[in-house]
C-alpha positions in Angstrom: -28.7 23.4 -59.4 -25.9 21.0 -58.4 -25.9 18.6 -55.7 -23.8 19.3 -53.0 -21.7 16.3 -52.2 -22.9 14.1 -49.1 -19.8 11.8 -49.0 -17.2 14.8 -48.0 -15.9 14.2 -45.3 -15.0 17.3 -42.9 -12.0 18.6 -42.5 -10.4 18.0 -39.3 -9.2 21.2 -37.0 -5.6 21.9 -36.4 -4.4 20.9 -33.4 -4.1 23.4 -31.0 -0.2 24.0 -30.0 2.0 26.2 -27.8 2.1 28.8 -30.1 -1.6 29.5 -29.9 -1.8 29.3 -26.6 0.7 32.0 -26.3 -0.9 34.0 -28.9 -4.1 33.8 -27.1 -2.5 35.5 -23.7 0.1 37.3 -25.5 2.8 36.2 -24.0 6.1 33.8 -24.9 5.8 30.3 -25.8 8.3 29.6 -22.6 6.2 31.6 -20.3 3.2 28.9 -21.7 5.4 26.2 -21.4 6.5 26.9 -17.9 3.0 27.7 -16.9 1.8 24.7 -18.0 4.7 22.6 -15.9 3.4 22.1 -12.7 7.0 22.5 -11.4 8.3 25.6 -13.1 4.6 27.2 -12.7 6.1 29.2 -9.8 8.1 31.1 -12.0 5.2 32.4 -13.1 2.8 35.5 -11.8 -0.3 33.9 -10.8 -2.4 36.3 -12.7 -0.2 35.2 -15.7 -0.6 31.9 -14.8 -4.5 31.6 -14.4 -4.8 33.2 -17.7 -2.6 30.7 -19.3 -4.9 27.6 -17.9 -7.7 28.7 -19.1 -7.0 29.7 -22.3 -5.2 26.2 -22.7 -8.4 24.9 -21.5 -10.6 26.9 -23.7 -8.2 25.5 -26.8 -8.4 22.5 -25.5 -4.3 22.0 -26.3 -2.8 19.0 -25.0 0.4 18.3 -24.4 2.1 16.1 -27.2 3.6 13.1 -25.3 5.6 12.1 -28.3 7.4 15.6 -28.7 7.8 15.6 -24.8 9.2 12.2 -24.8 11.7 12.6 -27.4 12.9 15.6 -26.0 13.0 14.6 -22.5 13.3 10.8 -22.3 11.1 10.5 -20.2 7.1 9.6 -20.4 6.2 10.9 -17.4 4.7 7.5 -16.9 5.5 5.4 -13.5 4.6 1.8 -13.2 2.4 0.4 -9.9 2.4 -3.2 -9.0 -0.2 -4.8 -7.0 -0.2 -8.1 -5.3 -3.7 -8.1 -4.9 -6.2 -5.6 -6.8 -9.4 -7.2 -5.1 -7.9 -6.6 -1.6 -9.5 -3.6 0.1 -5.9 -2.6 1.5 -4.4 -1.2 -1.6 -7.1 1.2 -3.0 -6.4 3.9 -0.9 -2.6 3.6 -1.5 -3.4 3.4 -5.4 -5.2 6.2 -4.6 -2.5 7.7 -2.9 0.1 7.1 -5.7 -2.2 8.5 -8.0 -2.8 11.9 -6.4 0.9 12.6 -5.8 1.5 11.8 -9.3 -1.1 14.4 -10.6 0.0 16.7 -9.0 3.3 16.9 -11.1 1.7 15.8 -14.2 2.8 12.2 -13.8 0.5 9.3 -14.5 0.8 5.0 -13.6 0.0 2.3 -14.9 -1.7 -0.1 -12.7 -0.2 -4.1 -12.9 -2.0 -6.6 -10.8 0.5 -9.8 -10.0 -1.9 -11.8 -7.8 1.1 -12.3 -5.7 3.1 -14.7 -8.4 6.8 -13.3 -8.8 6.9 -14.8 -12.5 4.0 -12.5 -13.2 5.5 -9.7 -11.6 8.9 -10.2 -13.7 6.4 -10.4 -16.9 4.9 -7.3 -15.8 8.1 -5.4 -14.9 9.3 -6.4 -18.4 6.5 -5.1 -20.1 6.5 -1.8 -18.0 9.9 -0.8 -18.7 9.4 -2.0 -22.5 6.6 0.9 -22.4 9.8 3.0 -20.9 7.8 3.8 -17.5 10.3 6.5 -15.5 9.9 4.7 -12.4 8.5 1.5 -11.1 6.3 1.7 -7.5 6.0 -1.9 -5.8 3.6 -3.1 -3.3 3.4 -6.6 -4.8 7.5 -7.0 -3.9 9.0 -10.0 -1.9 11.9 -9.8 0.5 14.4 -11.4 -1.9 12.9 -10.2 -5.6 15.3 -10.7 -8.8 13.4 -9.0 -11.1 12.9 -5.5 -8.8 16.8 -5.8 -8.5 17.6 -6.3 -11.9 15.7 -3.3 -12.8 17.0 -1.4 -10.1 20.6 -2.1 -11.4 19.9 -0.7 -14.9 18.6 2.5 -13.2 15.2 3.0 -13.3 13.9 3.9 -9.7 12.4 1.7 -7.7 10.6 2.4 -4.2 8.5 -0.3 -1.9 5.2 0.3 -0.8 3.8 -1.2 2.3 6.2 -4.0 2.1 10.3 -3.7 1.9 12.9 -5.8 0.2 15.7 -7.2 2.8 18.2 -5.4 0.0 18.7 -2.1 1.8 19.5 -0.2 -1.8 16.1 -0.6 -2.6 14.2 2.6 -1.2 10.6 1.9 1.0 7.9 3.3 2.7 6.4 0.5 5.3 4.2 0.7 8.5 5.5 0.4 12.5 5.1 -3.9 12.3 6.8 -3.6 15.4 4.9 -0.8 17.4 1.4 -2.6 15.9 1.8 -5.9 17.3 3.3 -4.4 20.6 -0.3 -2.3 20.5 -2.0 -5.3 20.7 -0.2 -7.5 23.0 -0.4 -4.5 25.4 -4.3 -4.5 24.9 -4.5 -8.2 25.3 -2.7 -8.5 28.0 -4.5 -5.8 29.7 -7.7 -7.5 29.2 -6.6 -10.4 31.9 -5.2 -12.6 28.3 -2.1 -15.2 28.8 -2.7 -17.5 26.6 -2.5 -15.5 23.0 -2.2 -17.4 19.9 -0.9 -16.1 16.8 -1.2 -16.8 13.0 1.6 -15.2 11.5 1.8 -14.1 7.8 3.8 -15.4 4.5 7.5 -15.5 6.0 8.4 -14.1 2.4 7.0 -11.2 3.0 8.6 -8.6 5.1 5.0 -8.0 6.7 4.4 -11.4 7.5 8.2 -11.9 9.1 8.6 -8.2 10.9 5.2 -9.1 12.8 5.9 -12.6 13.7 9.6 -10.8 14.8 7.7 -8.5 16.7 5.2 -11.0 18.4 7.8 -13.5 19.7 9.7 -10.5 21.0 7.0 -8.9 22.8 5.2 -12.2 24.0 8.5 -12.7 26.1 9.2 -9.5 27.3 5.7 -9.6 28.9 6.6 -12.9 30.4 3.6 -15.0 27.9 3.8 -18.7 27.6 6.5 -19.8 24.8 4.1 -22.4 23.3 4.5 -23.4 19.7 1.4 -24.8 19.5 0.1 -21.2 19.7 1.2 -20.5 16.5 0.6 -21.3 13.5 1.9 -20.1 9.7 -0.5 -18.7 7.1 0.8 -19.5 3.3 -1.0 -15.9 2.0 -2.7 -13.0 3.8 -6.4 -14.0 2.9 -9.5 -15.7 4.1 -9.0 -19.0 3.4 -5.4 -19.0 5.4 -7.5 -17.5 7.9 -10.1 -20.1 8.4 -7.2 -23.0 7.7 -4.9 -21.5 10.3 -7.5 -21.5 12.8 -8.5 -25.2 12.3 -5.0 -26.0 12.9 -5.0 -24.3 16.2 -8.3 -25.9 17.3 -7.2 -29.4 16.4 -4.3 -29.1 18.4 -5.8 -28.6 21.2 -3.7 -26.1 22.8 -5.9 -24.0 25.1 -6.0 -19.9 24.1 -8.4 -17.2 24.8 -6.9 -14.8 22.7 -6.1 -14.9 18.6 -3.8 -12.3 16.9 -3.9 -12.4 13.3 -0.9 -10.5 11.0 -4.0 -9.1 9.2 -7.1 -8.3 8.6 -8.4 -11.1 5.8 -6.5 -13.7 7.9 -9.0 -12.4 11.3 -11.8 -12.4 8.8 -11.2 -16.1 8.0 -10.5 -17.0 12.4 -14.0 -16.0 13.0 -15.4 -17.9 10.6 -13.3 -20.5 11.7 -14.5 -20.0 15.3 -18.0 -19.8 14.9 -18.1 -23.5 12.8 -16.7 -24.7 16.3 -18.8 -23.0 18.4 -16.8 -20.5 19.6 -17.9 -17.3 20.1 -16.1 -13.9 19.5 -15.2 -12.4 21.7 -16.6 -14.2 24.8 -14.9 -17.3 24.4 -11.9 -15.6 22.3 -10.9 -12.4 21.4 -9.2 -11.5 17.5 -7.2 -9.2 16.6 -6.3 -7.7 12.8 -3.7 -5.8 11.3 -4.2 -2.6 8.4 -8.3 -1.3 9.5 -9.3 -2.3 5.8 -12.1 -0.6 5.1 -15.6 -2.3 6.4 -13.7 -4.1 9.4 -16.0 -1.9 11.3 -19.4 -3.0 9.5 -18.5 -6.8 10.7 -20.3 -8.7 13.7 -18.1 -8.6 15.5 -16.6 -5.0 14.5 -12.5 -5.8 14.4 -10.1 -4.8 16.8 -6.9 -3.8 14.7 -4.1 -1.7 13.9 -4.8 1.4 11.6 -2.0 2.1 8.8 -1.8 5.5 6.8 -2.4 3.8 3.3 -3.1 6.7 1.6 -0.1 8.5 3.0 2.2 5.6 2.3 0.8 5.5 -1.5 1.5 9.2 -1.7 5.0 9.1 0.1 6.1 6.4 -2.3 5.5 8.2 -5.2 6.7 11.3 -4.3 9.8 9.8 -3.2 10.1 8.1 -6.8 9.6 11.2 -7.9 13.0 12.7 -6.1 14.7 10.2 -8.1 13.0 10.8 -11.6 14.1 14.1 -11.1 17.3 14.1 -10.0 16.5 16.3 -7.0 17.0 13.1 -4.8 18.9 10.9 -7.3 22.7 11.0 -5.1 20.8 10.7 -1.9 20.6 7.5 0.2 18.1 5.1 -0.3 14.3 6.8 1.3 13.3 4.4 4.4 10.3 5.7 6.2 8.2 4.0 8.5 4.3 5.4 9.3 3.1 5.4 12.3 0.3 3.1 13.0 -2.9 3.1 15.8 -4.6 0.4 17.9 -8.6 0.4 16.7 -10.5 -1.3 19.8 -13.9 -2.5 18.9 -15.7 -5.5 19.4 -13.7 -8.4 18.9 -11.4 -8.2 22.1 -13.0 -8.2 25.7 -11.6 -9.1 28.8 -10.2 -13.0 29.0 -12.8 -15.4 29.6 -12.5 -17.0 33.7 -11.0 -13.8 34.5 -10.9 -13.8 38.3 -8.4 -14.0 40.9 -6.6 -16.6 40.0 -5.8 -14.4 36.7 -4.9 -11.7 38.1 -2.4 -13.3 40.2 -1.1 -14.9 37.5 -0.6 -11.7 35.0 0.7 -10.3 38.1 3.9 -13.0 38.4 2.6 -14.1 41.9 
């Protein structure tokens, strides 16, 4: 009896196509393929529909992204740049970008930069080589070459969390102004006058709309106009944080009160604070900025302001999205600001000496 032979290999199956698919329902390979399209799916009875899904799923078929992209130019691919992938802020708006993308059968590709704009050209570059349809940027600067360059060949761009000064360029940023005028109200209302501030990264359009914001507001509630209050942070993290704070305390200028342009750079104060023997918030309150997540686990739990990260990750996207398809592509430029919500918790409490003499003075008398 012969041997059978071990060493064949199997044949592999066909792969499934449209044409099965529509075989399998009975219907027309268009009616499969606008099924299948989350944005023509409408066109479609929703019996018709649901039968169309599942037998795609029960053929397992899968698009061909080759076919699609040859036929379409476009990938259905969109490019996401991070400054920061270790910072708790951006999850959720990666999250967010992600979602919205789904949902019309787009994907991204996530770049970290570590907020270096020579790695963020490198990465653009490489993105646009892969022939993304769109780039979304949270990692962008106010003045950014390479996010302009790209824009001008016309691939579209939108912002995330931060804006470029270039108004072409489309956004979707947080109230800066209404957050820091949030806490400066709560401060103020907790007997505070002397409130010090370390402001962020002046190249950033976070770091310059809140420092904007707190010089403006400090005067028009009639707070001291001390530089020595405040002090410049070179990045939003800990270490600024802790370094900023140092600065303050060696210069001696007296302040009960600490508001930091975010959350990593409060993180940072009170560590700062506690070295000298200062506690929070009995001998000074601290504010954040963004309610990254576990702000509330920490001793003590963070005043701050809340931002919609999620929402701002989905918004950008599905404003790139406008322009990708054309449904948006001759309108203006997209600029939408979210708004944000003073978190009170443990950090803040009422100045420290607050008596009559303070009241007087937060009075004007």
């Amino acid at each position: 009896m012969p041997r059978k032979d071990l060493s064949r290999k199997h044949t592999s199956r066909k792969r499934p196509t449209l044409k099965d698919v529509a075989d399998a329902v009975g219907v027309h390979i268009s009616t499969v393929s606008r099924a299948l399209n989350p944005k023509t799916r409408h066109h479609i009875t929703a019996e018709i529909s649901d039968k169309i899904l599942k037998a795609s799923a029960r053929l397992n078929y899968r698009q061909n992204a080759a076919a699609y992209t040859l036929r379409t130019n476009r990938t259905r691919i969109v490019g996401l740049i991070i400054p920061d992938i270790t910072n708790p802020v951006f999850p959720p708006i990666i999250r967010g970008v992600e979602d919205a993308l789904a949902a019309h059968g787009y994907m991204a590709i996530v770049v970290n930069t570590d907020g270096a704009l020579p790695r963020e050209a490198s990465a653009i570059d490489m993105l646009c080589g892969r022939g993304v349809d769109g780039v979304i940027a949270a990692s962008v600067e106010r003045d950014d070459p390479a996010l302009l360059r790209v824009a001008g060949e016309g691939t579209p761009v939108v912002t995330v969390n931060r804006r470029m000064d270039d108004p072409a360029i489309a956004s979707i940023v947080n109230d800066e102004d209404g957050g820091i005028r949030a806490v400066l109200d709560h401060l103020v209302a907790l007997g505070h006058r002397r409130i010090a501030n370390i402001a962020g990264p002046q190249k950033l359009s976070t770091g310059k709309a809140r420092l904007d914001a707190f010089l403006r507001h400090r005067d028009a509630l009639g707070l001291p106009a001390d530089a020595g209050l405040i002090v410049m942070s070179d990045a939003f993290n800990e270490g600024e944080g802790e370094r900023c704070t140092e600065a303050l305390l060696a210069g001696n200028t007296d302040f009960t009160a600490l508001v930091c342009s975010n959350d990593r750079l409060a993180v940072g104060a009170i560590a700062a604070l506690r070295r000298h023997g200062r506690a929070v918030p009995a001998d000074i309150s601290v504010t954040g900025f963004n309610d990254m997540p576990l702000v509330d686990r920490l001793e003590p739990a963070l005043t701050t302001i809340r931002v919609q990260q999620y929402t701002a990750g989905r918004m950008a996207a599905e404003a790139l999205l406008a322009r990708v398809e054309q449904s948006g592509a001759g309108d203006p430029p997209q600029h939408e600001v979210l708004p944000v919500e003073l978190v009170v918790r443990a950090s803040t409490a009422p100045a420290r000496g607050r008596g009559r003499k303070a009241r007087k003075e937060q009075a004007g008398q």
